[in-house]
N, C-alpha and C positions, 0 to 999 in steps of 0.2 A: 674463611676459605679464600685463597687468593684467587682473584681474577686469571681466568685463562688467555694463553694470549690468543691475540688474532690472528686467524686463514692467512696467509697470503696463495693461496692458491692457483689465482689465474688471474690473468691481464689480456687488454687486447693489444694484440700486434698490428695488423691496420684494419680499417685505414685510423689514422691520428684524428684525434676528438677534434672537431670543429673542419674537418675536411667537407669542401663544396664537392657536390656532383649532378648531375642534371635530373628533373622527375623522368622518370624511366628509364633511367641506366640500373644496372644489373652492380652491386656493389662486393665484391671480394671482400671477408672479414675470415681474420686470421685468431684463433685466443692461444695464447701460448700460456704455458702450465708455469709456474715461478719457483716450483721445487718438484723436486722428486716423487712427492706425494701424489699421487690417483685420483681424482674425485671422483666419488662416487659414482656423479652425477652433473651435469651440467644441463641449464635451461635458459634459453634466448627470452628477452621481451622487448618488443618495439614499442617505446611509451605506455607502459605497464600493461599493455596485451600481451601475451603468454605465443610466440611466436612457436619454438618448438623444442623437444628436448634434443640437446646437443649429442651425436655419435661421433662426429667428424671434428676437428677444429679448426676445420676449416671448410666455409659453406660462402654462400652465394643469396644476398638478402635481393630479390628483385623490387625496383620500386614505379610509382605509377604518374604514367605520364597524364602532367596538366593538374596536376598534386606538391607546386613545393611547400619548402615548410623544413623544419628542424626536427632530425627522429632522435628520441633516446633510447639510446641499447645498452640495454643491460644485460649480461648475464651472469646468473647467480650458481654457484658451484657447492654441492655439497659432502660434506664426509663427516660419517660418524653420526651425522644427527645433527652439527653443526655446518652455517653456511659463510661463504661469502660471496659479493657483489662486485662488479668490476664494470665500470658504465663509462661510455664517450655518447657526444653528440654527433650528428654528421649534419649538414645544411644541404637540401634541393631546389634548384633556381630553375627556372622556368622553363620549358624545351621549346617555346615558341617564341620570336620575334616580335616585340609590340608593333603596330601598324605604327607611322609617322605620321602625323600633323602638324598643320603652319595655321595661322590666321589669319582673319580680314576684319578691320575695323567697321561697325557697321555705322554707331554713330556713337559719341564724347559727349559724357556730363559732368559738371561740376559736382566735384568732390572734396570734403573739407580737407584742408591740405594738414589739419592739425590732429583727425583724428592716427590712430595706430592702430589700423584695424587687424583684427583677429578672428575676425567672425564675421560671417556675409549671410543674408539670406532674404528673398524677395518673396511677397506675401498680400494677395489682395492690392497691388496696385502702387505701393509701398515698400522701400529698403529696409532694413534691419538689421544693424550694425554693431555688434561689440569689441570698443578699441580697449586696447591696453596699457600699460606703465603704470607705475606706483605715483597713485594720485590723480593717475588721467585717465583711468579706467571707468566705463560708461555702457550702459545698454542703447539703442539709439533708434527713436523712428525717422526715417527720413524720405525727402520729397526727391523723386529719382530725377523729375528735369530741370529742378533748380539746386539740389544738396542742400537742401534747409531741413535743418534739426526740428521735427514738429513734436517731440516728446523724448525725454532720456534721463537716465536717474544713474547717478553717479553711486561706484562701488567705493567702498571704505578705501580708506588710504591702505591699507595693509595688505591688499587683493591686487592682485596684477591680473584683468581680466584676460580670458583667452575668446574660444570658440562658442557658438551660439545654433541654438535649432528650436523650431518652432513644431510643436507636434499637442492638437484639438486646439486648447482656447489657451496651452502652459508656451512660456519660453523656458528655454533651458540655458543657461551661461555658466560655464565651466571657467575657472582661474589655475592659473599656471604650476605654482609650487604649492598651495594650501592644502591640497587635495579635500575643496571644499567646492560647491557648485551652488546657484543659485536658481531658486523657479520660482516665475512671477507671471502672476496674469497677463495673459498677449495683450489683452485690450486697453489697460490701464497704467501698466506694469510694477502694482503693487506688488511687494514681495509674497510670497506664499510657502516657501519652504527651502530646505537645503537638503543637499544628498555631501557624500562624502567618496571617494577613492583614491586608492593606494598610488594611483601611477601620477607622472604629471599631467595635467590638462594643456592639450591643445589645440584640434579641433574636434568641429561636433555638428552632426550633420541625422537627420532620419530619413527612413526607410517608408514612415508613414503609419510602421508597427512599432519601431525599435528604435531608441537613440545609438549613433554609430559615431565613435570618438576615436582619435587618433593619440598620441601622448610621445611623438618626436623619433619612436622608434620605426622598425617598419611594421607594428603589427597595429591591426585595428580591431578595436574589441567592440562585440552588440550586445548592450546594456536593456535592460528593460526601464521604462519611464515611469514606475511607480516609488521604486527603491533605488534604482540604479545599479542595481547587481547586474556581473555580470553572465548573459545567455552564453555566447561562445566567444570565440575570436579566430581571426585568420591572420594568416605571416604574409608581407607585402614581397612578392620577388619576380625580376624579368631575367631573361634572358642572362645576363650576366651578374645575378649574387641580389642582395636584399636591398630594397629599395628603403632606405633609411630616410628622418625626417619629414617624414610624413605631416603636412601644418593643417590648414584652413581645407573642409571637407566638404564635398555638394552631392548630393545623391540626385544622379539623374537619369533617367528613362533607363531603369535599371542597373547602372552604372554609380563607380563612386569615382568622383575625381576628387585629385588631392594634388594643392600645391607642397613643391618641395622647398624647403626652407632653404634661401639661400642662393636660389636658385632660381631662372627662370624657366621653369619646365613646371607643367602641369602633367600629373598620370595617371590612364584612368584602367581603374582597377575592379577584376570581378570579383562580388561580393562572396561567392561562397569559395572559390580556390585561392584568392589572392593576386591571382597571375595578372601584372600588367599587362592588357592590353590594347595598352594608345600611350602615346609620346605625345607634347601636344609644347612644340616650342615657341613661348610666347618672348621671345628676345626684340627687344626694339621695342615695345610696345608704347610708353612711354618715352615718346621723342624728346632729343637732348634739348631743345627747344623748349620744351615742356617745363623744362627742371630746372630747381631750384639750388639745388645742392644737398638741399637737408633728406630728400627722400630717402624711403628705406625699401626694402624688397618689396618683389609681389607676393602679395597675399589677399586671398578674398576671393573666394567664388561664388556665387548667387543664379537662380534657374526659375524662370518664368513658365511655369509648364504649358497654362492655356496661350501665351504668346510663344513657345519655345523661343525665348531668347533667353541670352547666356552675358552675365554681367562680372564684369572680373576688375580688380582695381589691388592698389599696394599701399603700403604703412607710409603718412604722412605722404601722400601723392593727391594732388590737386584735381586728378583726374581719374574717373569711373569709364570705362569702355563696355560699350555695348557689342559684343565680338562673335565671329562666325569659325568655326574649326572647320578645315580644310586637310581633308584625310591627300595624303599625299601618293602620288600611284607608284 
């Protein structure tokens, strides 16, 4: 018997797939019919929740402020017993302004100017660093007021290390493109196992419950630390559309900062909506004085809980800053 052909039944007329609008703007969607044909039937869904059955074709999706993130809408049209599907996405960027922040240097350590750091995290008294490049990739303990290497074990040539988190007595170090990660005992840093995922690895930071990675896009996914699968994930976005390249991660006092690759801006984001809430411009931080020529971006966050102090540093940069964020009025 020959295949029947396909519905073309309905499309949507706007708004246009990948259109930005803000969490809680009120969104006009238009489906226009593509023949002559009737359907039966038509039924909305907002990221496969069964929104409602269609009478009108044209409706009013309302959406909820302090909620952005990407919806997919789909609706399916029926006739005869057969259906089709007509699906756009639309993007929601944040309805509120990040506060602004500036900083203040509190006080400057020596930092190897060779590692390529990827990974920051402070621990018992103690730095803990994984740099990266092909061949120069490295787990790392180190002495915070002098930058001496007191332990570190080098990844295979074929690992381009990323991000790092410490969570009970495991480290965690994620690599770039393998989608291969590494756990080794904190205390010794024998190895102990591997996990594996699908995105790239870049940074990686916990919750205290949960490993929390970022992978260069704006979305950060919470992994559980047995298997690595992942719990949920949220979409990064401010005020103005999706805060993309998301690198080196620090969970702090309920807060996630994340430096932006490429950039000197640090942004700190809430864990269950996404929504930026702090701008945190660290420009200048490393004075020209300072430099050598060969540096490379900042990257690197680290958080002392019992001292709250706040340690930030960049790829091949000679220097580690111990720094204070200054919410700006």
């Amino acid at each position: 018997m020959p295949a029947e052909n396909p519905l073309h039944l309905i499309r949507f007329d706007k708004p246009t797939s990948g259109s930005l609008f803000t969490a809680g703007e009120s969104i006009d969607i238009t489906i226009k019919l593509t023949d002559t044909i009737q359907p039966d039937s038509i039924v909305l869904y907002r990221n496969s929740e069964r929104i409602q059955k269609v009478s009108n074709l044209s409706f009013i999706l309302q959406t909820q402020a302090g909620k952005p993130g990407t919806i997919q809408l789909n609706a399916t049209a029926w006739k005869d017993g057969r259906r089709q599907t007509a699906s756009i996405s639309v993007k929601l960027k944040s309805n509120t302004k990040p506060a602004s922040y500036s900083y203040r240097i509190v006080k400057a350590y020596p930092h190897d100017p060779e590692a390529y750091t990827q990974g920051l995290f402070y621990h018992n008294g103690y730095l803990y660093e994984g740099t990266g490049q092909q061949g120069a990739s490295s787990l790392r303990k180190v002495e915070l007021e002098t930058g001496k290497i007191l332990q570190s074990v080098n990844l295979s040539r074929e690992y381009f290390g990323e991000g790092i988190a410490i969570l009970g007595d495991k480290i965690y170090q994620l690599t770039w493109t393998n989608g291969t990660g590494f756990v080794y005992d904190a205390a010794t840093f024998k190895p102990l196992n591997t996990f594996s995922y699908t995105t790239q690895g870049w940074g990686l930071t916990t919750n205290g419950n949960e490993l929390i990675m970022s992978d260069g896009s704006n979305t950060i996914y919470f992994r559980e630390p047995s298997g690595f699968s992942e719990l949920r994930r949220i979409e990064v976005f401010d005020n103005n559309g999706p805060v993309k390249m998301l690198n080196e991660l620090e969970y702090i006092d309920g807060k996630i900062y994340a430096n932006v690759y490429l950039t000197d801006r640090i942004v700190i984001i809430n864990p269950e909506t996404g929504v930026v809430e702090g701008n945190i411009d660290m420009q200048g931080l490393l004075a020209t004085a300072q430099r050598t020529g060969k540096e490379d971006v900042l990257n690197g966050i680290a958080y002392d809980p019992n001292g709250k102090r706040i340690f930030v540093t960049g790829k091949l940069w000679g220097k580690l800053f111990q720094v204070e964020f200054i919410k700006k009025k």
